[in-house]
C-alpha positions as CSV (number, residue, x, y, z in Angstrom):
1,X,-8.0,-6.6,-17.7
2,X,-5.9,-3.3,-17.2
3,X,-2.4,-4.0,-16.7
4,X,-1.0,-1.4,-14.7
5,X,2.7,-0.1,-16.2
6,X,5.7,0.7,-14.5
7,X,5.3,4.3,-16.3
8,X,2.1,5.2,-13.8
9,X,3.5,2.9,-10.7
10,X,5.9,5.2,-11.0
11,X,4.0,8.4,-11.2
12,X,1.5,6.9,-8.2
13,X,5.0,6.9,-6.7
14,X,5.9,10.4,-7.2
15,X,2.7,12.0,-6.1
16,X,3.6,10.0,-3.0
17,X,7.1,11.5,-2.3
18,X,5.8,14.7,-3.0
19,X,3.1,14.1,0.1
20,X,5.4,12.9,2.3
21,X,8.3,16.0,1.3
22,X,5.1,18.2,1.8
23,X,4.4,16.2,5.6
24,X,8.0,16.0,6.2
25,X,8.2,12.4,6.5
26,X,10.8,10.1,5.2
27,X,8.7,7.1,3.7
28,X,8.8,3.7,1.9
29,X,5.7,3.2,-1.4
30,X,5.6,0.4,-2.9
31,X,3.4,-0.6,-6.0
32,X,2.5,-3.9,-7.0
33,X,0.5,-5.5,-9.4
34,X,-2.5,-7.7,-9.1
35,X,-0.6,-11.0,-8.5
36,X,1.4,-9.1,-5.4
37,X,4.5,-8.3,-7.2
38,X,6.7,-5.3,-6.8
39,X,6.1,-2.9,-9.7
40,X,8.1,0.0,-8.2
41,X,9.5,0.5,-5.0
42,X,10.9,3.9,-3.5
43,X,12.6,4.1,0.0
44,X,13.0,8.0,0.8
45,X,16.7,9.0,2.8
46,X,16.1,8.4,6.6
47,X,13.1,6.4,6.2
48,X,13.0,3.2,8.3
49,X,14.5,0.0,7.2
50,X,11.8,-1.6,9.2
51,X,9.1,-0.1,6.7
52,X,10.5,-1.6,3.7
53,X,8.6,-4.8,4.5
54,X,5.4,-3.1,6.0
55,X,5.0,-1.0,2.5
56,X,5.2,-4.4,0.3
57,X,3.0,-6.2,2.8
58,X,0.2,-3.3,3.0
59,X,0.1,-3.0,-1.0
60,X,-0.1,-6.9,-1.4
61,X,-2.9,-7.0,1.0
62,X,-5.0,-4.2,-0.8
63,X,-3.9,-5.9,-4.4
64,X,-4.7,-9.5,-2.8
65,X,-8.1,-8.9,-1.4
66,X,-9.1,-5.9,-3.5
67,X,-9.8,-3.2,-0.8
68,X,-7.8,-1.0,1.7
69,X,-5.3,-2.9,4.2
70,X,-7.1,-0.9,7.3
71,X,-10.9,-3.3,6.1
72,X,-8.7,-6.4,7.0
73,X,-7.8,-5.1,10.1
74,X,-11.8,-4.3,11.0
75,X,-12.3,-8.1,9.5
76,X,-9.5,-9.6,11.2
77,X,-10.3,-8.7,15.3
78,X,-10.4,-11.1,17.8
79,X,-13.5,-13.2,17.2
80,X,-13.8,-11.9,13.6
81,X,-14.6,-14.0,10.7
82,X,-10.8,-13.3,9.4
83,X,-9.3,-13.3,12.7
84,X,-5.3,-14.0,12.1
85,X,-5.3,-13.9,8.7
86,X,-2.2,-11.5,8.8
87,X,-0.1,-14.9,9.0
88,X,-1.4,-16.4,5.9
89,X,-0.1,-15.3,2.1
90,X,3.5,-15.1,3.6
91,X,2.1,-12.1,5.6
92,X,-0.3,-9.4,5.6
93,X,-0.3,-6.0,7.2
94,X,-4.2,-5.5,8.5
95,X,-3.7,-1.8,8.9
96,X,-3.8,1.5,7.0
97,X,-1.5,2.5,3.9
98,X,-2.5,0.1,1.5
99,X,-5.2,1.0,-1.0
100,X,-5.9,-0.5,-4.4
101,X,-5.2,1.4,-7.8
102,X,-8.6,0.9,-10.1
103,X,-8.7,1.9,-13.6
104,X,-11.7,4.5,-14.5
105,X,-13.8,1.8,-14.6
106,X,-13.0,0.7,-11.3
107,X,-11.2,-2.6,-11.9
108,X,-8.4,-2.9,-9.9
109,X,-4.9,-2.8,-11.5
110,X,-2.3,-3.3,-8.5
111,X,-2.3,-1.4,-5.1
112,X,0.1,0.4,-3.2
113,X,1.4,0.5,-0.2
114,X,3.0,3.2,2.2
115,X,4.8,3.1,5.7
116,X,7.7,5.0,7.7
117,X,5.0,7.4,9.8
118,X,1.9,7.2,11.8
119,X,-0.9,5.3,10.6
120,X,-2.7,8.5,9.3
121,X,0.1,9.6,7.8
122,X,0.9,6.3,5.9
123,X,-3.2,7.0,5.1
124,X,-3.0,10.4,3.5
125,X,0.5,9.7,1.4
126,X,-0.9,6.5,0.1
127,X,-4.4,8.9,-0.9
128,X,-1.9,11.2,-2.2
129,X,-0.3,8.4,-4.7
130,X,-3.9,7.4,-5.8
131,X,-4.7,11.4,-6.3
């Protein structure tokens, strides 16, 4: 297994801020591993407190179920086969900004997670971090 370091969470991280500085967004991108826990954490000036939360939850749903936090939300509708599974694993966020970080052989290695804008903007910084 590929352990992801702190050394590239923190460059994932980077490429982020630089995305949102670009967007003009003030965000929160978090990184964690694939148990779920924080890596690397970066909370940009004016971003909200609110998002702090919503970045770790999107990256440890990505990390915890190995694919982008907007696939739960499609699995997770009313009448769904996952339907309110954002209440179990202490929470999940079942919508876009969290996307798993694979190796080059596509194992996944942890996942982040990005929040302070609008969901499509949450989207293209967490791209950005992966980029």
């Amino acid at each position: 297994m590929t352990v992801l370091t702190l050394q590239q969470a923190t460059r994932h991280v980077e490429a982020g801020l630089a995305k949102a500085r670009e967007m003009g967004v003030s965000m929160n991108i978090a990184v964690v591993d694939t148990g779920g826990h924080l890596l690397h954490f970066s909370r940009m000036e004016d971003a909200w407190l609110g998002s702090v939360d919503i970045a770790i939850k999107k990256a440890r749903t990505a990390a915890f179920f190995k694919m982008p936090s907007s696939a739960i939300g499609e699995l997770s509708q009313p009448g769904g086969s996952l339907y309110n599974i954002e209440v179990t694993n202490d929470g999940l966020v079942s919508f876009g900004g969290g996307l798993p970080i694979t190796d080059p052989e596509g194992r996944i290695m942890g996942a982040v997670g990005v929040s302070g804008g609008a969901v499509p903007q949450d989207v293209a910084v967490a791209e950005a971090c992966l980029a």
